[in-house]
N, C-alpha and C positions, 0 to 999 in steps of 0.2 A: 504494500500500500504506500502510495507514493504521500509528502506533505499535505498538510490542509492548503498551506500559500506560502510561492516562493516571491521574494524581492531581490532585485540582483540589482548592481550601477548602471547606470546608463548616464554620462555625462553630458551630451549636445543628441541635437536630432539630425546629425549626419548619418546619410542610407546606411554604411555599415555598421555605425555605432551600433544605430538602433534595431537592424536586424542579427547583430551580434549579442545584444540583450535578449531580444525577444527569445533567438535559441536557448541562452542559457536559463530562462523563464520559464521556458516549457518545457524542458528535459526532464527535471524530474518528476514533472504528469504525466511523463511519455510521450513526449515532445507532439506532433502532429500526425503520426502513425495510423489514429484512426478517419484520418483524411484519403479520399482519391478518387481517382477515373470515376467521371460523371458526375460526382457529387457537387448540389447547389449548397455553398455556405452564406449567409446573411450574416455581416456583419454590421451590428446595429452599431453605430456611432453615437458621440453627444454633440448637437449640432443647435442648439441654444437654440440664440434668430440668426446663425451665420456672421458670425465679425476675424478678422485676421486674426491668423493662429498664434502671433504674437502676445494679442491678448490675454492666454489659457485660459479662452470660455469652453474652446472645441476641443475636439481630441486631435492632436497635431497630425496633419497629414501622413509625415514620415515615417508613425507609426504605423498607418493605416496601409500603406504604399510598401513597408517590407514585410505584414503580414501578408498582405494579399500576396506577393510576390512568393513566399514560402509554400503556400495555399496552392498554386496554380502551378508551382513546379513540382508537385505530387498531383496535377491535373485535374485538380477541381477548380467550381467555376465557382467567381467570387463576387458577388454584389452586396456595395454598402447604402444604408439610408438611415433616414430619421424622419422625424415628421417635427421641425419645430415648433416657435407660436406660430401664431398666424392661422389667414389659410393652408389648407393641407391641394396645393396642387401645383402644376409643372413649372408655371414662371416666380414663383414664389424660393419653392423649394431649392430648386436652381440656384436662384439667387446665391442664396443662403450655403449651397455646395461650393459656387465660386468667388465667394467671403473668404470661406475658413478655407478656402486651396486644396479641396477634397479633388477636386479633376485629376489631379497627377496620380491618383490611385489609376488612371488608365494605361499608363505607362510602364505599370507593373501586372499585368492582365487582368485587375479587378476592371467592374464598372459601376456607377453610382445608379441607384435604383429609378427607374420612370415610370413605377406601376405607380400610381396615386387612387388606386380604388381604395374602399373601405367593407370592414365585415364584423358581421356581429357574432361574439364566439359564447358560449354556456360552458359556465365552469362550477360545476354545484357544488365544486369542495372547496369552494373557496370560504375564506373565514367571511367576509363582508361584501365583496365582489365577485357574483356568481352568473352576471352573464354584461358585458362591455363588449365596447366598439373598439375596434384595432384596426392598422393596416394593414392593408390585402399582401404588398411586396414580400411577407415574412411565411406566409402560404408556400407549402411548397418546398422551403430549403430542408434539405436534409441535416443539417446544422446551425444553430445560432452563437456567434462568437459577440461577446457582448466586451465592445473596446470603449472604454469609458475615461474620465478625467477625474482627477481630484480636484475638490472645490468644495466650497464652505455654500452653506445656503439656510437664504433665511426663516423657512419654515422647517424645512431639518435638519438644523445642523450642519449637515454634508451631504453632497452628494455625490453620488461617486457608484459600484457595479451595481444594485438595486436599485437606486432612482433612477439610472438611465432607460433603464425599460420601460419607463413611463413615457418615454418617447416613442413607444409602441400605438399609445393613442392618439389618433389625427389633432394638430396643432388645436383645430375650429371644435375639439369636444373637449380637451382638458379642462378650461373654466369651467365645464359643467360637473365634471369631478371631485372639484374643488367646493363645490356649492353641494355636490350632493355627499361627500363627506366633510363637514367644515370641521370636522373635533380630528386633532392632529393625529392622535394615535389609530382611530378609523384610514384616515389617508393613508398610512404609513403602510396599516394591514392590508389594504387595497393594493398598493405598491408592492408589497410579497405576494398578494394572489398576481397579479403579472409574472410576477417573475418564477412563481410555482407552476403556471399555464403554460408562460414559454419555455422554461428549465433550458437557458442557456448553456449551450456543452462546454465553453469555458470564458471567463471573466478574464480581460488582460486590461489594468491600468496606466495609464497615462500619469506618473509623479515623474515626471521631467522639469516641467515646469509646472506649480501648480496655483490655483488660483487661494488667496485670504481675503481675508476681508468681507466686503460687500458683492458677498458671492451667491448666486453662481452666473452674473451675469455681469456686472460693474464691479467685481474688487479686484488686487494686481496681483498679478504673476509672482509668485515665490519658490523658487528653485530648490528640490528636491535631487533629483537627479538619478531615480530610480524606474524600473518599469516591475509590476507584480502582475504576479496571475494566479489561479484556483480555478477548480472547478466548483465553486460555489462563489456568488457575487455576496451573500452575507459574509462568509469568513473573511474574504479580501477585505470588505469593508471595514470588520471587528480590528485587521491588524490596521488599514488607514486611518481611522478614526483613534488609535492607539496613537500612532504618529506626528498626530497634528493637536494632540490633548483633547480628546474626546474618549466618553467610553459609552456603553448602550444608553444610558441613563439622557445621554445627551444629544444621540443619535434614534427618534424614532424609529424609523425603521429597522436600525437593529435590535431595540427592545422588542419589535413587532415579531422581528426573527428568534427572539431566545425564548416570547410565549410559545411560539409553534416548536421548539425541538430542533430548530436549523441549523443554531450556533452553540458555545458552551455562555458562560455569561461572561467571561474576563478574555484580552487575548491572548492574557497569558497560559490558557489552557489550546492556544492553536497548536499545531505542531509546525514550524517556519522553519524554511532551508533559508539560508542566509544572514547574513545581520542588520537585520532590523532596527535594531537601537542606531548604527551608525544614520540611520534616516531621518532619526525621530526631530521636529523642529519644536520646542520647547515654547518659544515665543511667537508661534503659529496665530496671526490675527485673524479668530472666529467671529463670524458673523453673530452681529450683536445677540439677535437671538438664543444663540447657543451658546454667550457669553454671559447673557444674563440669566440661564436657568438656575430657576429658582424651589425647583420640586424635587432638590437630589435629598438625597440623608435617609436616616433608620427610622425617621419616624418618631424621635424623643427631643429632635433639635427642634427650634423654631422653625425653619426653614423644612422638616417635616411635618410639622403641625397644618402648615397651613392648606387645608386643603379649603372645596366649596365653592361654587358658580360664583359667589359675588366676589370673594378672594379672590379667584384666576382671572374674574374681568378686569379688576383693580388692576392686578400687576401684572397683563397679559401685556405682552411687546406690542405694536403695532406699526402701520407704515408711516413712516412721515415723509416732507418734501424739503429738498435743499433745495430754497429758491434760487439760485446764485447761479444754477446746474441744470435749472428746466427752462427747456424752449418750448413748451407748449405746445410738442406734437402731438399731442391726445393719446397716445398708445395705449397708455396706462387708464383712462376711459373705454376703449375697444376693450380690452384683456381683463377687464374687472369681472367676473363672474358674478357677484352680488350687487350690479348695477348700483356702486355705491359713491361713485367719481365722475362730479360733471366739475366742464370749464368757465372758472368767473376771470374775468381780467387777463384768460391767457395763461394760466395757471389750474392745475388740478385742485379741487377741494372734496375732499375725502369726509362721506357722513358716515360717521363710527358708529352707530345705530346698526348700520345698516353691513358694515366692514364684516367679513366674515375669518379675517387676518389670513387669507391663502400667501398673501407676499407676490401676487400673478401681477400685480404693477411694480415690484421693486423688481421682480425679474425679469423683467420684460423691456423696462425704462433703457432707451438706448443712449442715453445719459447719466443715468445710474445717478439721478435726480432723486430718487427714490429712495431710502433708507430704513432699516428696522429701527425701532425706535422702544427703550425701554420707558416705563410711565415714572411718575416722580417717585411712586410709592416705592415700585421696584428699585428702584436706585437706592429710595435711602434704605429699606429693609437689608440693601447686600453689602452695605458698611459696615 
């Protein structure tokens, strides 16, 4: 039995570095041996709304360009996609592929997907999500390789191999997923039925460069300089969110993963080829959100005590606007799910009434105008 997840160096995103990592990444899962002759692989990407890969919103091309190149020279046929915000169809998405410099995956025999249909899939074992809309491009492959980014994000913490799968569902229906589970830990579990539905055959990380901050759409690039893989997108996570000062407590969706039995609950119980620790970024800046959680402890501190609808409204984060930052493209009106953001003066104004705290306008803001934001009370409560 090979590791739970390996982490290996990869210093720059030169073609041989990074197809010199990805080998030594996948060897001891048995590198790509159950690949070949004929077989369709879908490799889902993180493709935000599509901005240059300089940024580390997207999963940097040259990763994507020396798997596929791996892929196709055991002669399988390689097609990558996503379905960002937005509309979900050809001049959009495009777009959005020749942003992030996804096209050069052609020149290593992959090609980028042009199905844009949509289908409705029934999954009755799922914990809270038992029958959604997905896209159609993922019908059909014989494999799904889930190539993903690390990045901080403001409704979970992180995102990283299990939130990328949510890019399974067409750009034009996520707000409504958002609306139809607005309690965070329901999302999260929603997020593991995807990714129990599709059962990715393997997870490979993008920590070359990775995003903090005001992430997973507006915060900067922070240089790790590793690439990981697993065949499970929660354990990869349990060890990324180790690396960047996160543990389940702070990442939904991997508390979501250790109700279900997916993961152990620390990651110190993975089993990791590699050294790990050399990775670890200590002063890793977390999106405020998962900066400010305020619900960890055994339940005798204050900070366990505090449970109750009208306590979590009180000190529940929410989005705010840097006016300095916004130019008044409405985005963040179109993308709101809870119809809660109209424009006075040129300017978003957000009715909190109505705010269902998804964060679908601070990730979306292509100014990254948008900010989590903790309330007074939360602040002073974590002095």
């Amino acid at each position: 039995m090979g590791p739970d997840v390996v982490i290996t160096p990869c210093g720059s995103y030169g073609h041989e570095t990074v197809r010199a990592a990805l080998k030594r990444a996948l060897a001891p899962l048995g590198g790509l041996d159950w690949a070949g002759p004929g077989m369709r692989i879908a490799v889902k990407v993180n493709l935000v709304s599509g901005v240059e890969p300089e940024k580390a919103a997207t999963t940097h091309p040259a990763l994507l360009c020396a798997l596929a190149e791996l892929l196709t020279e055991r002669g399988a046929e390689v097609v990558a996609g996503d379905s960002p915000g937005g509309l979900y169809h050809a001049a959009l998405v495009n777009r959005a592929y020749a942003a992030a410099g996804l096209g050069a995956v052609e020149r290593y025999g992959g090609r980028l997907n042009q199905d844009f249909t949509e289908r409705e899939a029934s999954f009755p074992e799922g914990r809270v999500c038992r029958s959604f809309r997905y896209t159609g491009w993922l019908d059909g492959a014989d494999a799904i390789i889930d190539l993903c980014k690390l990045k901080t994000h403001g409704m979970m913490g992180m995102t990283c191999g299990a939130k990328n799968m949510f890019g399974a569902v067409p750009g034009t229906v996520k707000p409504e997923y958002h609306f139809r589970y607005p309690d965070t830990m329901d999302f999260a579990r929603m997020i593991v039925d995807l990714d129990e539905y599709f059962k990715p055959r393997l997870t490979i990380v993008d920590a070359v460069e990775c995003m903090e901050g005001n992430g997973p759409g507006g915060g900067t690039p922070r240089h790790m300089g590793a690439v990981l893989a697993s065949d499970s997108p929660h354990k990869v996570d349990l060890l990324c969110a180790k690396l960047i000062g996160l543990g389940p407590e702070g990442v939904p969706t991997l508390k979501a993963a250790v109700e279900r039995g997916l993961i152990p609950a620390s990651a110190e119980e993975l089993t990791v080829e590699g050294d790990a620790a050399a990775f670890a970024i200590p002063d890793f800046k977390l999106a405020r959100a998962a900066a400010g959680h305020l619900f960890q402890g055994d339940g005798t501190s204050l900070r366990g005590r505090l449970k109750g609808a009208a306590i979590k409204r009180l000190l529940a984060q929410r989005p705010g606007l840097e006016r300095e930052k916004c130019v008044g493209c409405g985005k963040c009106r179109e993308v709101c799910p809870a119809d809660a953001i109209v424009m006075r003066g040129g300017k978003p104004r957000i009715h909190r009434k109505k705010c269902i705290r998804c964060f679908c306008c601070q990730e979306f803001c292509p100014k990254s105008a948008l900010v989590v934001r903790r309330t007074a009370a939360a602040k002073l409560l974590n002095r």
